[in-house]
C-alpha positions in Angstrom: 35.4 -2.8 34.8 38.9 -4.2 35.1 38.3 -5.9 38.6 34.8 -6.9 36.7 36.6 -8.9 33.6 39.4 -10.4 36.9 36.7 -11.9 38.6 34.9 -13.4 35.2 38.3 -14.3 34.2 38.6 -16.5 37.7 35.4 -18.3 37.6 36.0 -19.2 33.5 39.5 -20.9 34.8 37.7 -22.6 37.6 34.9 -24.1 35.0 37.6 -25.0 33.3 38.2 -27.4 36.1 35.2 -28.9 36.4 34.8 -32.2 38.9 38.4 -31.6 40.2 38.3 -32.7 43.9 42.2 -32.0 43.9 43.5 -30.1 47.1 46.1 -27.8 46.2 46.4 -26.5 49.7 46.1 -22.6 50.6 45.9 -20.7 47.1 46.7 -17.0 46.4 44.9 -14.7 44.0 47.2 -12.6 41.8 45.0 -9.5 40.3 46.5 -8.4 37.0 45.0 -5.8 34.7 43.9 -7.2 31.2 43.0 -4.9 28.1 39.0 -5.2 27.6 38.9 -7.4 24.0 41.3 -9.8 25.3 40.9 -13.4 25.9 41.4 -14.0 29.5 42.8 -16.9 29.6 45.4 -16.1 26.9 46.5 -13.4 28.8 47.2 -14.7 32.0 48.9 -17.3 30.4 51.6 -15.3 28.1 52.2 -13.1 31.5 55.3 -13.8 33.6 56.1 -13.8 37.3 52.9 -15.3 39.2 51.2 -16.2 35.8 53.0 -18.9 35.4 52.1 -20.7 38.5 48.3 -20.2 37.3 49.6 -21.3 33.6 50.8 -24.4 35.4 47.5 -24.9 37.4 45.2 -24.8 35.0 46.8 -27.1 32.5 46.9 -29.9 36.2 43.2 -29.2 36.2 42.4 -29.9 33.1 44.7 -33.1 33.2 42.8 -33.8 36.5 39.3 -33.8 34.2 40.3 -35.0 31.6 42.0 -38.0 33.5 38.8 -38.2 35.5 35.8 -38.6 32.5 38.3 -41.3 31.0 37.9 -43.3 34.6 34.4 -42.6 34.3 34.1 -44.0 31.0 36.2 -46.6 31.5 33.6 -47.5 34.6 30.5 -47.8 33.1 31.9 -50.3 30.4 33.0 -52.5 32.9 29.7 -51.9 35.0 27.5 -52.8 31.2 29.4 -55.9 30.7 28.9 -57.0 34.1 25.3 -56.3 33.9 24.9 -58.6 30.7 27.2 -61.6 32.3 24.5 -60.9 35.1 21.7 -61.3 33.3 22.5 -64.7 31.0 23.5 -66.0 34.7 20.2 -65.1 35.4 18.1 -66.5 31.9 20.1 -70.1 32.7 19.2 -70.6 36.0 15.5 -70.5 35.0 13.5 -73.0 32.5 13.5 -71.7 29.0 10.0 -70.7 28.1 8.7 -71.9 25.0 5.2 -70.7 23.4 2.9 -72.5 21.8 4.7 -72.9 18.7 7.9 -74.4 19.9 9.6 -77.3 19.3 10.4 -78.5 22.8 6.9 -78.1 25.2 8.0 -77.3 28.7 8.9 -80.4 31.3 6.7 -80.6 34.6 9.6 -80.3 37.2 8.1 -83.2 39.7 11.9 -83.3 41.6 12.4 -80.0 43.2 13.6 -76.6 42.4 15.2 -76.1 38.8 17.6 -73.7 39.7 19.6 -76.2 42.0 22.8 -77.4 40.7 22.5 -80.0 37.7 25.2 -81.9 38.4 24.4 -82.3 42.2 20.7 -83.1 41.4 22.1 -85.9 38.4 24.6 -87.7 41.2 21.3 -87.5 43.8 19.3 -89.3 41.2 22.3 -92.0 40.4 23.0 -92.6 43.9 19.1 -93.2 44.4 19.2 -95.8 41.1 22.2 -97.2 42.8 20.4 -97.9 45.9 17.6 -99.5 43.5 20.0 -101.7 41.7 21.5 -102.8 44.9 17.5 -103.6 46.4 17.0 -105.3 43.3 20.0 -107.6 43.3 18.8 -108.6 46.8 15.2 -109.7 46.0 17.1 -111.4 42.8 18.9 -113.5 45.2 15.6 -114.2 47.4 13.7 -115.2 44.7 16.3 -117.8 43.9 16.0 -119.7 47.3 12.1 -118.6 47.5 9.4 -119.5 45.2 7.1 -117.1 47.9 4.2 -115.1 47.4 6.5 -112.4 49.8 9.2 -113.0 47.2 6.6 -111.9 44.3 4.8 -109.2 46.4 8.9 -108.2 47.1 9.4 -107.9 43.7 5.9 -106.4 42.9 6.6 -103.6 45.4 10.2 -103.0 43.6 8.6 -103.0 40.4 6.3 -99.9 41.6 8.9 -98.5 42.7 11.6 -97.9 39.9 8.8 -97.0 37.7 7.4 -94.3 39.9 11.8 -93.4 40.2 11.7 -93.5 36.7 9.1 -91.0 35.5 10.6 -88.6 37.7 14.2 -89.0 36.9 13.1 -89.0 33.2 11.0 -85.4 34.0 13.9 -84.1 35.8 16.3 -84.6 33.0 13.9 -83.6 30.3 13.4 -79.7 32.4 17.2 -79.9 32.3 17.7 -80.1 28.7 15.3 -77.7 28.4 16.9 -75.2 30.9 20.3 -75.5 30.1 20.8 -76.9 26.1 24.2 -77.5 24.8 25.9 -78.9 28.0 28.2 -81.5 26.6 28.6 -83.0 30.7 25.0 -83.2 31.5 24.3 -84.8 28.4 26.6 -87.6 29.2 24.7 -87.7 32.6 22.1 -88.0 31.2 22.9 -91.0 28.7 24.1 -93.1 31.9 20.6 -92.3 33.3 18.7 -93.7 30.7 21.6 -96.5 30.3 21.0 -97.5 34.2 16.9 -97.4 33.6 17.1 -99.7 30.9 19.7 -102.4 32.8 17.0 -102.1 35.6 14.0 -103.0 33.1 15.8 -106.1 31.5 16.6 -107.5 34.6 13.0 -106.9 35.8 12.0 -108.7 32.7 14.6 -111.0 33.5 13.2 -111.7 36.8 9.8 -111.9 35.4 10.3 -114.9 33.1 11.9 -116.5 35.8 9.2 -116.4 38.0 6.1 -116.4 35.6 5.0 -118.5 32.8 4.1 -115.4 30.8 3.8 -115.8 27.2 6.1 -113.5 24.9 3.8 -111.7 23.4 2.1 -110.6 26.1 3.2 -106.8 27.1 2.8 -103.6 26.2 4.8 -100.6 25.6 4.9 -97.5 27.7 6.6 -94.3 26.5 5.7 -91.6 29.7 7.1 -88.5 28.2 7.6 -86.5 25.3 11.3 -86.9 24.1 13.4 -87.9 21.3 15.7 -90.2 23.1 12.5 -93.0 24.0 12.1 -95.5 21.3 11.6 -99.1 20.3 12.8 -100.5 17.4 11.9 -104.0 15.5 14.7 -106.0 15.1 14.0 -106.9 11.4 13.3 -104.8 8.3 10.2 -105.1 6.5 9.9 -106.9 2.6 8.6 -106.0 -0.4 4.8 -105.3 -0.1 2.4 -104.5 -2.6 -0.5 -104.8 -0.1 0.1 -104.3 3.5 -2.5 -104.8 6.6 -1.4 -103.0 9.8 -3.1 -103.2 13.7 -2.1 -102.5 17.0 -3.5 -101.7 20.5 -3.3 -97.7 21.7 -3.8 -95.9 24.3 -3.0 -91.7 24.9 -4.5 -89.1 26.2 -1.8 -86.7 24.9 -2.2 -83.1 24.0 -1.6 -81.6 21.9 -1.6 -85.1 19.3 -0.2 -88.3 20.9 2.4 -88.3 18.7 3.8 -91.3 16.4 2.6 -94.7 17.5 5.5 -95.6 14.5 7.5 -94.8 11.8 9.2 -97.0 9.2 12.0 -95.4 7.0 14.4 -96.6 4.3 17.5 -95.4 2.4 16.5 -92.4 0.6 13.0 -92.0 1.9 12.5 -91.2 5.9 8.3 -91.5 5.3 8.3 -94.9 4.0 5.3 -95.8 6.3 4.1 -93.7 9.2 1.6 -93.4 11.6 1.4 -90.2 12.7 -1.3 -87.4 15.0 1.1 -84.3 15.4 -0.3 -80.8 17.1 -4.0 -80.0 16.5 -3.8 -82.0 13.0 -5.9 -85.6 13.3 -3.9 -89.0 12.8 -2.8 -89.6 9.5 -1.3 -92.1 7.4 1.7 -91.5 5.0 3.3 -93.7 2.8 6.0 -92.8 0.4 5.6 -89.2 1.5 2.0 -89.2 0.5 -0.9 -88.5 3.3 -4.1 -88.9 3.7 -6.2 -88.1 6.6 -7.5 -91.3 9.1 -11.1 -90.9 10.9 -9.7 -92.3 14.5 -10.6 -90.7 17.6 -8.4 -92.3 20.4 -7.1 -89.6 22.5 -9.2 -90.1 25.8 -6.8 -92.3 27.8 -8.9 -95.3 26.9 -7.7 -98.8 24.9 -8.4 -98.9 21.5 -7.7 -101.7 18.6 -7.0 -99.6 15.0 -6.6 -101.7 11.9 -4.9 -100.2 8.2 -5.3 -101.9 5.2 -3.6 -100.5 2.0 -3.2 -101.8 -1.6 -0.9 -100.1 -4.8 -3.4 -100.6 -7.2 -5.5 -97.3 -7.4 -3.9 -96.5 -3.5 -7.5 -97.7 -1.9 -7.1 -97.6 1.7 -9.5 -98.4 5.1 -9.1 -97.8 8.6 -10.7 -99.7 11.2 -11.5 -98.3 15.0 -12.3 -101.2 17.6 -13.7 -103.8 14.6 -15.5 -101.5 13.2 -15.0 -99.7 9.6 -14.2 -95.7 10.1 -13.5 -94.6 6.7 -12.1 -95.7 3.1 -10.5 -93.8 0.2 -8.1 -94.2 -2.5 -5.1 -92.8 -4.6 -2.8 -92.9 -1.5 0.5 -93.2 -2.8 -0.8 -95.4 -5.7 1.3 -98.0 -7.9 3.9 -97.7 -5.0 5.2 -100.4 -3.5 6.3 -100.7 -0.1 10.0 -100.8 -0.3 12.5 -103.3 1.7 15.9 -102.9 4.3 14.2 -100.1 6.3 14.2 -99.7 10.2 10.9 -99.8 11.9 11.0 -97.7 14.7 8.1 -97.4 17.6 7.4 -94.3 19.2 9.7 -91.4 17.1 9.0 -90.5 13.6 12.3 -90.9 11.4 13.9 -88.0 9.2 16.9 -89.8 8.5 17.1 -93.2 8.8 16.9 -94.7 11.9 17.0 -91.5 13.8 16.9 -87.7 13.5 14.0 -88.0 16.2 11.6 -84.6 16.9 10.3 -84.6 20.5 7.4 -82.8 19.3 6.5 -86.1 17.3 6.8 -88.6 19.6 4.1 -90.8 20.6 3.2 -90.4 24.6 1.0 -93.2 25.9 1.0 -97.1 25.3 0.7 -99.1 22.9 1.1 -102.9 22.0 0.0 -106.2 19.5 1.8 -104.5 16.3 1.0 -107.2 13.8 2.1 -106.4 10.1 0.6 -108.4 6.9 1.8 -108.2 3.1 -2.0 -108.4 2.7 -5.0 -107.2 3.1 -7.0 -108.7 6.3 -11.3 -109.3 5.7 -13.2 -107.8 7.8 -13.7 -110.8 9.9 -10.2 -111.4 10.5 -10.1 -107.6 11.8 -13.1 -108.0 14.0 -11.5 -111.1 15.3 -8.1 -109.3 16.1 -10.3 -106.5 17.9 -12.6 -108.9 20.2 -9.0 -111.0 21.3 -11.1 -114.2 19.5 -8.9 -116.9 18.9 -9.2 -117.6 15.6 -7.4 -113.9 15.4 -4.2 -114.0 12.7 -0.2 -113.1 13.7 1.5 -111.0 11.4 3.6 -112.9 8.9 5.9 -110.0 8.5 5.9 -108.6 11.8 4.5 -110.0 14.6 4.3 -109.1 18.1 6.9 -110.7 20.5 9.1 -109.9 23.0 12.8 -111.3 21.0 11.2 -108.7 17.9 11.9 -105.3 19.9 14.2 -103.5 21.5 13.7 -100.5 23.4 15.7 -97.6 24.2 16.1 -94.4 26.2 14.0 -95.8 29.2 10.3 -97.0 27.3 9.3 -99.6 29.5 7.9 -103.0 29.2 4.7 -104.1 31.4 2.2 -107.5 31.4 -1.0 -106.8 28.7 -3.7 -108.6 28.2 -5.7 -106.9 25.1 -9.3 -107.2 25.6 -9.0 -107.4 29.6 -7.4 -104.1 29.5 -9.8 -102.5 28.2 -11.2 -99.8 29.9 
């Protein structure tokens, strides 16, 4: 029994040592007789002579372990904090997906892979707007010596071609944003992009005037994607008005809603006046923060000519779709009146004052022929406006014009001629 409990006593001491690799080089057994109820390891330890060299090897192996599962420890932090830096490397280089509740809708990537570099892709798109400005300056100087039809069809060619640059550059920074949020650098690239875009569509417009005849009020408005940096904005506030007549040309084909055709806000209320078809909820009107539904139907990429009328007394509103009478009602904001020193803003809808823009509000499509009244129009005067007749009335508090607006963010400016545009 005693060379029994020697052996038992050996293999405790070596599970003692448990994941040791150690090499201690050739080892020699010592067999020394224990008493039966004692603890094995106990003994061999308060034993002199050899004993002590076990004593001493024991308490290296369980250094050795104990040394060992700290490592290990130690390792597989280091191996779970490297697996999250991993994976958030991972989440960024990829478009954020967004359901169908969110606030920013995904952007169609139409220039290449997302998960190239940001900053290399931004310099590619300003060196290609550089090469544009510098093809631009060059048919600027032509068209100086050359009243041509290859000057125009130069310049009509050019024209093409920084619109088509600009959709895309405009999609490629909107997937950006959307990929990457908070990044105070490509921000600023991205300001400078849209700065560039506009210089290029003023001195288009430039050119334009220069070499046509066209009269000022002739354009439309084009805002090509959903953003809250692409905007117009009216020069001029808006009076007093106790009665108000509102009409403009539209065209969208946006989905979900085409967004906010306009917005006008003032000091202490941001929904003085707005035109609004948001998500799956039809247009509406709202004025002083009140809203009633409108019966348009526009969103099928065609033209249309709306009309607004609105009084204070009793609220008593009527919409108008192409000349013709949609719907009527009343107690709209009633005994309200319109109220002065606002901003009037074409394309976002306003929650603070001349800003705090939602992409998920703004208007996508074209639109153009804004006229504002402090009355109400007749019915013929609304027909008129709607059949381009020329006995048709300007706004006499906003009208339509090219020195009223200025746009922002890269909304562009094309020719329009109402009721030949109509498709």
């Amino acid at each position: 029994m005693e060379g029994l409990s020697w052996k038992l006593f050996l293999l405790s001491c070596l599970f003692a040592a448990e994941g040791s690799t150690q090499d201690f080089g050739q080892t020699q057994f010592i067999c020394t007789s224990v008493p039966k109820d004692v603890d094995l390891c106990t003994a061999a330890m308060q034993n002199s002579g050899p004993a002590e060299d076990l004593k001493t090897t024991i308490f290296q192996l369980r250094e050795t372990v104990l040394q060992q599962k700290e490592t290990i420890v130690n390792q597989k932090e280091t191996i779970r904090e490297l697996t999250s830096k991993l994976s958030r490397c991972e989440s960024q280089s990829l478009p954020a997906a967004v359901g169908p509740g969110g606030r920013r809708p995904g952007g169609k990537n139409t220039m290449g892979d997302v998960s190239r570099g940001t900053a290399d892709t931004l310099a590619q798109l300003g060196q290609t707007l550089q090469t544009l400005k510098q093809r631009l300056e060059n048919l600027e100087q032509y068209s100086r010596g050359n009243n041509s039809a290859q000057a125009n069809s130069m310049k009509d060619l050019l024209q093409n071609k920084i619109d088509d640059m600009e959709k895309q550059v405009l999609s490629r920074v909107s997937t950006l944003e959307e990929s990457k949020p908070g990044q105070g650098n490509e921000t600023d690239q991205r300001n400078r992009v849209e700065s560039t875009l506009t210089s290029l569509h003023h001195r288009i417009s430039d050119l334009e005037k220069g070499k046509e005849t066209r009269p000022a009020d002739r354009f439309q408005l084009t805002f090509p994607l959903r953003t809250n940096y692409m905007y117009a904005k009216a020069k001029r506030s808006l009076p007093e008005m106790y009665s108000f007549s509102v009409c403009l040309w539209i065209k969208s084909n946006a989905s979900p809603g085409v967004g906010t055709p306009f917005s006008y806000a003032v000091p202490g209320q941001a929904n003085e006046l707005v035109l609004i078809e948001w998500g799956n909820n039809p247009m509406e009107l709202l004025i002083n923060d009140k809203v009633t539904k409108l019966p348009f139907l526009i969103n099928d990429g065609k033209w249309h000519h709306l009309c607004i009328t609105w009084t204070t007394r009793d609220g008593m509103w009527e919409a108008f779709q192409d000349g013709v009478k949609r719907g009527n009602g009343e107690n709209l904001a009633p005994y309200h009146p319109i109220k002065p020193d606002g901003v009037l803003v074409l394309g976002q809808e306003q929650d603070t004052l001349g800003g705090g823009f939602d992409a998920t509000q703004a208007y996508v499509g074209e639109l153009a022929h804004l006229h504002i009244w402090n009355r109400k129009l007749s019915v013929t005067e609304i027909s008129n406006l709607a059949t381009c007749n020329s006995k048709a009335p300007i706004g006499n508090v906003f009208y339509w014009t090219e020195s009223n607006i200025e746009i922002f963010g890269g909304a562009t400016k094309w020719t329009f001629e109402p009721c030949s545009s109509v498709n």
